[in-house]
Structure formats: structure tokens, C-alpha cells
N, C-alpha and C positions, 0 to 999 in steps of 0.2 A: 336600268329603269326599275328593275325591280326593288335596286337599295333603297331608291329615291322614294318610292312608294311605302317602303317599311319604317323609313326614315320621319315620314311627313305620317305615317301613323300613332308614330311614338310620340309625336312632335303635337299631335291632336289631343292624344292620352296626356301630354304632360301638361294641358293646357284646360283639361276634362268636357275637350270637345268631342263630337261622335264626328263618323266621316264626313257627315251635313255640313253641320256646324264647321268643322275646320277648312269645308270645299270653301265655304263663304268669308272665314278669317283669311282664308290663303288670297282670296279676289282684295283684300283691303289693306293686305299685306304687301302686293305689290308695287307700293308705295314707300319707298327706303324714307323718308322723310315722315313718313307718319309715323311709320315703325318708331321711329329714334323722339318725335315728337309725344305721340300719347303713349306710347308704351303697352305692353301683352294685358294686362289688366283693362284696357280704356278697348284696346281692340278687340278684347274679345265680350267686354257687355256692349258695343256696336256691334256685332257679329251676332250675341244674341238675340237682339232687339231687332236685328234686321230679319231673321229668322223666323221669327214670331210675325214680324208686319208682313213678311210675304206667304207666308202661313195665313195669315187670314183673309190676304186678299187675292188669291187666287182664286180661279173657278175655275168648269173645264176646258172651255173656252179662252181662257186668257191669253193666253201667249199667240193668238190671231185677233186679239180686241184690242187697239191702238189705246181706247178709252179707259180699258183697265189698266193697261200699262202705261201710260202717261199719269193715273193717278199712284200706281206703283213709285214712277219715278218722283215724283212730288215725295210722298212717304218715305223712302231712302235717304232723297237729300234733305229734309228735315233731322231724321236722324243723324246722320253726317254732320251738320250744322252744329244742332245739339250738342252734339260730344266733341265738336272742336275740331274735326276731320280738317287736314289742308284744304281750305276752297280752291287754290289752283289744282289741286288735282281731284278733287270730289266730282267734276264731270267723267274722265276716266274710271274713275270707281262706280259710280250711278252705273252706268254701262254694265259694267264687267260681275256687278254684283245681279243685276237684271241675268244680264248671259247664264248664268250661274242659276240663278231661280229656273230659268226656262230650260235649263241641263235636268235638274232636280225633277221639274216637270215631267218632263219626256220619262226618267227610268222610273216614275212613279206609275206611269201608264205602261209599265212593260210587264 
């Protein structure tokens, strides 16, 4: 576990993500077809972009306000769209890039 971790650090540095950033490339990553489709360059200005919209739309409260997180998820899959993400898998990624924001959450309040 711990390689795996030293590994996906390097793997963030190489890519001049911080461990935020790379948490979020890694949810958009999970997608071998995007991967091989848009390529580390396309993934990773989606990664920043997505970074920045949940950055701004967060509040304290969000991650218990359906209202803020439904328009969350609107701003994701526009991005996604944008930059040409797989639409069959852009619903698993909306998800998983949410999860991810509301992880962020949590150890930002700790």
C-alpha cells in the first residue's frame, strides 16, 4: 500500500498536480477509455477546471443540500462535455468526481 501511494505521488508531481488535484485526476482516470481518448494533457486541464468549479461552489453546508449538489453536478457534466469526456461513462465520473469533492470536504473540516 505504501508503494502504491509513493507511486501515485510521483505520478501527481509528474503531472504538477498537488495531492487535491491528482485525488480528482485519479476519479477521471478511472476510465481506461478516456485515458487512451483525451490523453494526460486534456485530463488534467478537466481536473483543473473541475477543481476550481468545486471550489467555488461549495459552502458549509453542501454536501447535506441536494440543491447545491445537483447544480454541482450540472457544472461537472458541462465540463465533461466541454472537453469531450466519454458521455457513456461521464455519469460514473459525475459521481465519483462528487465523492471526491465531498472526501475533500470532510478533511478540510478536520
Amino acid at each position: 500500500m505504501a508503494k502504491d501511494l509513493k507511486a501515485a505521488d510521483r505520478r501527481g508531481e509528474e503531472l504538477g498536480l498537488d495531492f487535491r488535484e491528482y485525488a480528482f485526476y485519479s476519479a477521471l482516470e478511472v476510465n481506461d477509455s478516456a485515458v487512451k481518448i483525451l490523453g494526460d494533457k486534456v485530463l488534467k486541464d478537466i481536473t483543473l477546471e473541475l477543481v476550481d468549479t468545486v471550489k467555488r461552489n461549495t459552502s458549509i453546508d453542501w454536501t447535506v443540500r441536494e440543491s447545491v449538489q445537483a447544480k454541482m453536478r450540472i457544472a461537472i457534466k458541462k465540463i465533461l462535455k466541454k472537453q469531450g469526456y466519454p458521455p457513456d461513462m461521464a455519469p460514473k465520473a459525475i459521481e465519483t468526481v462528487l465523492e471526491q469533492a465531498k472526501l475533500m470536504a470532510d478533511q478540510s473540516s478536520v
